[in-house]
N, C-alpha and C positions, 0 to 999 in steps of 0.2 A: 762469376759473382762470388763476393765472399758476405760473410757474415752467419750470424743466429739462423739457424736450418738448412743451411746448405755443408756440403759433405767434402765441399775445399776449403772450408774455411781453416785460420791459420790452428783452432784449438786444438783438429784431428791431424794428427801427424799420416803422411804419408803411407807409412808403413801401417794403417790400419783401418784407411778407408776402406779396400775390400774388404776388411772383416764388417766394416759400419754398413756398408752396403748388402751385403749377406741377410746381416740381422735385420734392416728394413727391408728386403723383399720377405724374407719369411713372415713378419709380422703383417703386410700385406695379403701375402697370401694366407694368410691365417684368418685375415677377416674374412676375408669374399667366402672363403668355405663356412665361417659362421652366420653370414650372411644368408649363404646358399641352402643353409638348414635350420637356420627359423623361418625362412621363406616358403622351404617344403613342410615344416610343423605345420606354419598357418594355411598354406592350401589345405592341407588333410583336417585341419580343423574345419573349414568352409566344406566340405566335401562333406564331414558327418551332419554337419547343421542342414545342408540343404536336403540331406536324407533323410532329416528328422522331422523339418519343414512339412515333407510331406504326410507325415503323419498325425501330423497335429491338426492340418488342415480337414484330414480326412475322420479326425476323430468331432472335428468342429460342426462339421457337416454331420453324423451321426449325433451328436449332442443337440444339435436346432432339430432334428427331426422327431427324436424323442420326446423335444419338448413341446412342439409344433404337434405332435400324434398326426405326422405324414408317413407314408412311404419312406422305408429308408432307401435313400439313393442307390444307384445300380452300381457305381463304384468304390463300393463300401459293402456290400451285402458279403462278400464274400471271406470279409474280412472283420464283421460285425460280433463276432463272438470274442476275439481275441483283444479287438478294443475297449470292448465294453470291459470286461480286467482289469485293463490297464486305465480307464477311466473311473473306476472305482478304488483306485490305490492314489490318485491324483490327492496333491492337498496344495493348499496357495500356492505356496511354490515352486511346482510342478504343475500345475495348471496353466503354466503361461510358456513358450518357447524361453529359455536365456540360453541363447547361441555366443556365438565366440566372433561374429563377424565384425561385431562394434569394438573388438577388443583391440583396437589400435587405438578408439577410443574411449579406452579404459579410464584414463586421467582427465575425462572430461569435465571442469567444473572444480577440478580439484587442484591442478598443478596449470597454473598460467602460461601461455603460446608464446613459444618463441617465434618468430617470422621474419624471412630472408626473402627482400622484395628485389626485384629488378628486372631489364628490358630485353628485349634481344637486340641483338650486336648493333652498331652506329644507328643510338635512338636519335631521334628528332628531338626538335629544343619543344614543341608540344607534347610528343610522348613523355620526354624528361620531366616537365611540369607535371603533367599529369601522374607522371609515377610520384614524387614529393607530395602528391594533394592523397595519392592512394597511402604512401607511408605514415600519412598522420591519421589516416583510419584508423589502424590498430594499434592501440595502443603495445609501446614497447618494441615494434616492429623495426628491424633495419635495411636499410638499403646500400644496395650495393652494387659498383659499377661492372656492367655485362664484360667489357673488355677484351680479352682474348678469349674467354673463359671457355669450356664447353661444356654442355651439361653434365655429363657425366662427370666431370674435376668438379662443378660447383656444386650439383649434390655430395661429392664426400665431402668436401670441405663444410657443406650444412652440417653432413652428421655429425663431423667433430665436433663442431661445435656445439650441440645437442640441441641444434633447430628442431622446430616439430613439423613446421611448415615452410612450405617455398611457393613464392606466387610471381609469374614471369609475365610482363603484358609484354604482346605485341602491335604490330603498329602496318598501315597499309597506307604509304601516303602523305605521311606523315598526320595520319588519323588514324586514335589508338583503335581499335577493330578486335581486340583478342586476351582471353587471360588465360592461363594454366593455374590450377592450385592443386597445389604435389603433398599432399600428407606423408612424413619422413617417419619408420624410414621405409617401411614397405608398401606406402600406398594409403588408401586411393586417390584417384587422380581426376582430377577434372575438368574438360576442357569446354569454356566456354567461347563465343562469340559476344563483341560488343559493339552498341549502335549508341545514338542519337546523345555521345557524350557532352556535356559541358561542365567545362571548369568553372572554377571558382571565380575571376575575375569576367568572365562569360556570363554569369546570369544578370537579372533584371535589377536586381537591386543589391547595393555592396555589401556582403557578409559578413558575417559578426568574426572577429578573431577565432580560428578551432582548436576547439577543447582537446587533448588530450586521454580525457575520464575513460574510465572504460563504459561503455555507452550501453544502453537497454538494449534490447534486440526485438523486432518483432515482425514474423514471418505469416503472411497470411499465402493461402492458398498452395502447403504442402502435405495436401492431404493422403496421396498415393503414395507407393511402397517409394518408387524413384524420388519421389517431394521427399519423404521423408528420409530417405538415404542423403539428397544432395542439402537438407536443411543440417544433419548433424555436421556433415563438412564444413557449412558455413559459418554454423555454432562455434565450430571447435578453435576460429581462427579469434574468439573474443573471449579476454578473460571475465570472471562474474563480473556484472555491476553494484553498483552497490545503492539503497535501495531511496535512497533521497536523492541520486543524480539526476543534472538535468539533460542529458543528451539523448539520444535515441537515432536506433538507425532500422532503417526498415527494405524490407525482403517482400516484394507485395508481388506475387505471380498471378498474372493474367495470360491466359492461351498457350502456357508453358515461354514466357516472355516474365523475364524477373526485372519489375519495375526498382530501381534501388536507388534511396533517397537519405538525407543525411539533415537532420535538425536536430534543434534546440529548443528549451523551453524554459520560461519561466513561472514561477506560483505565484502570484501576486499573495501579499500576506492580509492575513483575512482579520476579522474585529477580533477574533483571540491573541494576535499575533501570529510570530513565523508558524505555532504549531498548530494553527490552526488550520483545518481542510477547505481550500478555496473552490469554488463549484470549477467543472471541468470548462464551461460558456467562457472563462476568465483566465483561462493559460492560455499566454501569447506565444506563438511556433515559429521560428524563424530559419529558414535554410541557412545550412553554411556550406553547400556543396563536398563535392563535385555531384552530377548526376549524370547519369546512365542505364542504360538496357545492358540485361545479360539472357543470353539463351544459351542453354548444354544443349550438345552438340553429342558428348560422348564421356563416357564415364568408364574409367579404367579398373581394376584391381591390382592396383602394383603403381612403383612410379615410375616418374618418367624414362629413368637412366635403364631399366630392365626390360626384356625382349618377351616377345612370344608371352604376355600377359592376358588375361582372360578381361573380355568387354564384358561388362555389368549390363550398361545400354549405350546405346546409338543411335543419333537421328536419320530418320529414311524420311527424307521428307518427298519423295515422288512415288512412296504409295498413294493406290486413289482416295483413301479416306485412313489420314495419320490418328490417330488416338492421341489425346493429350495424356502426358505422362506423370504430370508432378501434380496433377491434380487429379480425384473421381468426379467424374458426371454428376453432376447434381440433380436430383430427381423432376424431372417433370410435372410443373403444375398443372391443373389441372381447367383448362381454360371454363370459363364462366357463358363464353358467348354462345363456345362448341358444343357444350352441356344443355342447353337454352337449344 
């Protein structure tokens, strides 16, 4: 092959390719080592925060107690003099944990997602479709053909380009079944399963042309530490909205099952005009597809292309009684009849 980046082309004369070849593996090798030691920063970073985790929890639990006038717990008495100090030196902000875990997303809200979509290897003409209806989700998003690619050449090639995100569906059947979403460049990583898809030309009634906008967002049921770990990921892949838009896409967990749906709306305009506030009975919601089921299955620290990465969580689903994870239990009311 000749041409623009390759290393026979006719510009580099013979006599200087080894030297061109030199200088590009040392420059390679100069990443992975920089790679390999912001990787080990941010471990060491997660390691103090989860050290520090626990002390806050345990100062939490003495602070309820004090104020409750209980018992101070058994696993804290021993340690009840030294916190109570360090609970009186506390002021707003040191009151609350700021760890460094979310510091990949640091620029959340603030700097807009780049996103690099695509399939695993000879997709189906429905997976293909289906990817096209997923790349007009996010806005600004691109896609790209899986081809010979492997993962590890198509994340560097994300890095270069200063992707933030990479999201890879896969397919069983040619029924999509699967997504990855790989936060660049060091994680996390998210592996879901997907069920009960339908596209756009699939539903009941023909949809409206799809917007573009960057769209509301609105997630119900990620009330647990994992809900709220896997909601910032999901966050992260949309840039703000802006505040008169009309799109909306929604994150609706029921049984750790992410019901996920994609509409539109209109305001009908009220007796003051456009600026006027029309009752909520009076905005027409109209689907524009696709829809889908998602379930995490397993949540990584690191991306995909890295080895021997620490699991966050994982689904066991043939213990005998699984805990839902992306949601708390919600309190038990208190029956009327049982009471009687």
């Amino acid at each position: 092959r000749t041409g623009p980046g390759y290393l026979n082309e006719p510009l580099v004369p013979k006599s200087r390719r080894r030297e061109v070849r030199g200088v590009a593996a040392s420059a390679f090798a100069a990443m992975l080592r920089r790679n390999a030691r912001l990787r080990k920063e941010y471990l060491f970073k997660k390691a103090i925060e989860d050290k520090e985790a626990s002390t806050f929890e345990k100062k939490r639990k003495l602070q309820q107690a004090l104020k409750e006038g209980k018992p101070i717990p058994t696993e804290v008495r021993g340690e009840d003099k030294k916190l109570r100090k360090t609970m009186d030196l506390q002021d707003e902000r040191t009151k609350e944990q700021r760890g460094s875990l979310d510091d990949e997303y640091a620029y959340l809200g603030v700097k807009d997602p780049k996103i690099l979509i695509t399939t695993s290897r000879d997709p189906s003409s429905r997976l293909t479709q289906f990817l096209k209806e997923v790349r007009l989700l996010f806005p600004g998003a691109q896609r790209m053909n899986r081809g010979a690619y492997v993962v590890k050449d198509m994340l560097q090639l994300a890095r270069s380009h200063d992707m933030t995100d990479v999201i890879i569906v896969h397919e069983h059947r040619g029924e999509p079944d699967g997504m990855v979403v790989c936060h660049l460049p060091f994680g996390p990583t998210a592996y879901f399963g997907l069920s009960n898809v339908v596209l756009r030309h699939d539903l009941a009634e023909k949809p409206p042309t799809m917007s573009e906008a960057n769209p509301h967002l609105i997630f119900h049921g990620f009330t647990a530490k994992v809900g709220r770990r896997l909601k910032t990921i999901l966050q992260a892949l949309f840039p703000p909205a802006k505040q008169f838009g009309e799109r909306v896409i929604t994150f609706a967990n029921s049984h750790d099952t992410i019901h996920f749906r994609h509409h539109t709306f209109t305001r009908p305009k009220g007796p003051g005009g456009e600026d006027h506030k029309s009752k909520a009975s009076q905005v027409e919601l109209q689907e524009c597809g696709p829809r889908f089921q998602m379930r995490l299955f397993r949540l990584e620290l690191g991306a995909i292309d890295m080895k021997d990465v620490e699991v966050e969580w994982v689904l066991r689903p043939y213990f005998n009684k699984q805990k839902e994870a992306l949601a708390e239990p919600e309190e038990e009311q208190p029956d009327d009849k049982a009471i009687r």
